[in-house]
N, C-alpha and C positions, 0 to 999 in steps of 0.2 A: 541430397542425402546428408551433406555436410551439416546444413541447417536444422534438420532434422534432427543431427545427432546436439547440436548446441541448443537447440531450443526444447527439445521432447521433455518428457516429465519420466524419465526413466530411472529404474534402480539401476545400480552402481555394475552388477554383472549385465544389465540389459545393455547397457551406455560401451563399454567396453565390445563387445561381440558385436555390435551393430560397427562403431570403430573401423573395428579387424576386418569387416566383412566389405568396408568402404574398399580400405588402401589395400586387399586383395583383389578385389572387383577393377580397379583403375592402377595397380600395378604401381601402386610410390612409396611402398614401403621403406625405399630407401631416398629417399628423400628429404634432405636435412630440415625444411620446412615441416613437413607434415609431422615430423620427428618432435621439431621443438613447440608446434602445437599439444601434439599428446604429453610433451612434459608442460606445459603451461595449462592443463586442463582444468585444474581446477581454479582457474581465474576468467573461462572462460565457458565451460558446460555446465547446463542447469541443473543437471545431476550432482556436481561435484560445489556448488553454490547454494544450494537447497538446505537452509534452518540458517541460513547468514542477514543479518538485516542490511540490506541498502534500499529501503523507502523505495522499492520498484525503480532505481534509476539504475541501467547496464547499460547505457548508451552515453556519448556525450552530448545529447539534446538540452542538457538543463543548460549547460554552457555556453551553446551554443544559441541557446533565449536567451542566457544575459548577454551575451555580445551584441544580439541584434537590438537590445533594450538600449544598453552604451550605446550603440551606434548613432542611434537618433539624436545624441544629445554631441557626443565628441568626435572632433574628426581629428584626421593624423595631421593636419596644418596648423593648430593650435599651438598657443604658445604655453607655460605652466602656468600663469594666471588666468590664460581662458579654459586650459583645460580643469583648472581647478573649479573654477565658475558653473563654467557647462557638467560637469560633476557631481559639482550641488544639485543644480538643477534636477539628476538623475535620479539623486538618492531622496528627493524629496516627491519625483514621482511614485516613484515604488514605495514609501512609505506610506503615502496616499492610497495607492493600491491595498496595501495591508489593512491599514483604516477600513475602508470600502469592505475585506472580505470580511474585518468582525463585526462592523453594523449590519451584514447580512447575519449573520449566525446568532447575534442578540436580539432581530425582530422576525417575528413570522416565524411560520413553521411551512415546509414543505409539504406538499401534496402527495400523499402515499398512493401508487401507481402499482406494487407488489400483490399477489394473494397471502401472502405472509407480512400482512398490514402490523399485526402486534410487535414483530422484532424488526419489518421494518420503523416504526414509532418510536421503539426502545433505540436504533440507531441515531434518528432523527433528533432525539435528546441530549446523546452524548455525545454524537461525533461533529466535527467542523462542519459545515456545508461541502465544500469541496468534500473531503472525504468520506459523506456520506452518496455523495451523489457518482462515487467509484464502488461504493459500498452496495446500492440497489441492483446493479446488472448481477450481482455474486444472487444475491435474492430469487430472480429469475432463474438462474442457472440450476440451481438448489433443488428447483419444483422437474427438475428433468433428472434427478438424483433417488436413487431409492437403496435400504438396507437389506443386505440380501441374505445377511446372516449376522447374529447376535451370540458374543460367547462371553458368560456369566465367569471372572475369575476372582468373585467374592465382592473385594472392595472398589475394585474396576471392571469396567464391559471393555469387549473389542469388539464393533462392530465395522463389520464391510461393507463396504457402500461402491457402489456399481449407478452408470449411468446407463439409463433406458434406451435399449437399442444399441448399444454398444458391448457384448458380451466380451469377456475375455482382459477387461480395462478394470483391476479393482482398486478400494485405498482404503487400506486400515485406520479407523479413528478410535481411539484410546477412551474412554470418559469414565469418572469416577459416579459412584451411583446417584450421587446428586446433579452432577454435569456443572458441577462447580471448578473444573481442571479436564478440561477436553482439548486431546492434541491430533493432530493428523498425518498421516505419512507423508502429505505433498510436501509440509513445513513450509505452506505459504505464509501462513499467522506468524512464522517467525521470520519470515523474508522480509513481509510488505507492514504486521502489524496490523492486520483486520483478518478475520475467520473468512476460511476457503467454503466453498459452495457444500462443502463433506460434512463439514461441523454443523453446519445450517442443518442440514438434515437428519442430523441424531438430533438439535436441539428437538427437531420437529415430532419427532419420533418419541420423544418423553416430554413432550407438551411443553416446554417451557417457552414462554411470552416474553422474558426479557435478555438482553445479550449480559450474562454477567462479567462483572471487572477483571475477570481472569482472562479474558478476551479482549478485553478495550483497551486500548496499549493509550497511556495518559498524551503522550503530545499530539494526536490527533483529534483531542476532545477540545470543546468548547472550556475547558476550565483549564487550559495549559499555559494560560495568563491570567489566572482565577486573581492571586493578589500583584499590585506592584507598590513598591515601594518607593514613595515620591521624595525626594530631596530634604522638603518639608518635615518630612516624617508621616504624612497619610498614607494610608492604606486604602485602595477601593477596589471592589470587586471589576469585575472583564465587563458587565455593562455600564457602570458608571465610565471606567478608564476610555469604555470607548465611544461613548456619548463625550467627554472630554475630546477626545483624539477629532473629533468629526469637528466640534467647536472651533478649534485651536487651526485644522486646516481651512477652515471656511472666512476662518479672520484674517488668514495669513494671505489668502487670493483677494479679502476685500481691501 
């Protein structure tokens, strides 16, 4: 029940009353614990988290991948010139890796797997590989998504959107009548920065074929290292810099 209430996608009156309904069911009302949970709530319910950007990370997993990335390379027996050495070594694997994910996303294109092939393709254009390949299962979800009501307030619609076979579960999405500024009650697009399965399905709903820029949050696009600026003074675009980057690693192992 605990989990339920941290993890649920609940309005703010929903989240509360489930709450109350816990610590009187198991009787800890008074309980300094449970106490200083409810005042630390909204550092910790999805309710009271919801339209905050942290890039989907609520855990310490990220952290706990770079220690076990360090691990491989330093140990606590080292002295500071090997731990500085072995170090190196770390950071020039991972930079390698970086390498690696932009020559995926400068060649080829991915193989569209979606029934919403057109906004899947328009994804596949803009976003990173990695983030587009978090961005397809939303695609899926979408097609189990339908509107159940449509209300005209001029220069914007509100429509609700309901998932099939789920009665009783609604989420209001906002859209302007071009669907050039469409937002949604979950406030995943402002959590995570990619449109929630809701949005998907208004775009669908007024035929629109591609994800517009009011939705594509820029540092997950292929163009978020569009120029850099070398030492030199040159300028090159993200496929040149990283046809470079691939060169410059490949010399450095030969």
């Amino acid at each position: 029940m605990f989990r339920d209430c941290m993890l649920g996608d609940y309005e703010v009156r929903t989240f509360q009353r489930k709450w109350f309904e816990i610590v009187e069911k198991f009787g800890v009302a008074d309980k300094r614990w449970v106490q200083d949970m409810y005042e630390r709530r909204h550092s910790w319910a999805t309710t009271h988290i919801r339209g905050k950007f942290f890039a989907e990370f609520r855990t310490t997993s990220r952290c706990e991948g770079l220690h076990a990335v360090i691990s491989r390379y330093v140990k606590s027996r080292y002295s500071y010139t090997e731990f500085l050495r072995h170090f190196h070594r770390c950071l020039m694997f991972v930079r390698a890796k970086e390498v690696e994910a932009d020559f995926e996303c400068a060649k080829g294109d991915p193989v569209m797997t979606t029934n919403l092939k057109q906004l899947e393709r328009s994804a596949a254009e803009n976003y990173t590989r990695a983030i587009f390949y978090l961005f397809v299962p939303i695609l899926d979800r979408a097609c189990a998504m339908r509107v159940v009501d449509s209300e005209d307030n001029g220069s914007y619609f509100i429509h609700t959107v309901s998932r099939y076979g789920t009665p009783g579960k609604d989420w209001r999405v906002v859209a302007t009548s071009d669907t050039r500024e469409v937002r949604c009650t979950c406030m995943r697009m402002e959590c995570f920065g990619v449109p929630c399965e809701h949005i998907i399905v208004v775009l669908v709903l007024n035929n629109v074929h591609e994800i517009s820029w009011s939705l594509i949050l820029p540092r997950w696009t292929k163009d978020a290292k569009l120029v850099a600026v070398q030492s030199m003074g040159m300028i090159w675009d993200s496929v040149q810099l990283t046809q470079h980057w691939c060169l410059m690693d490949w010399y450095r192992k030969v």
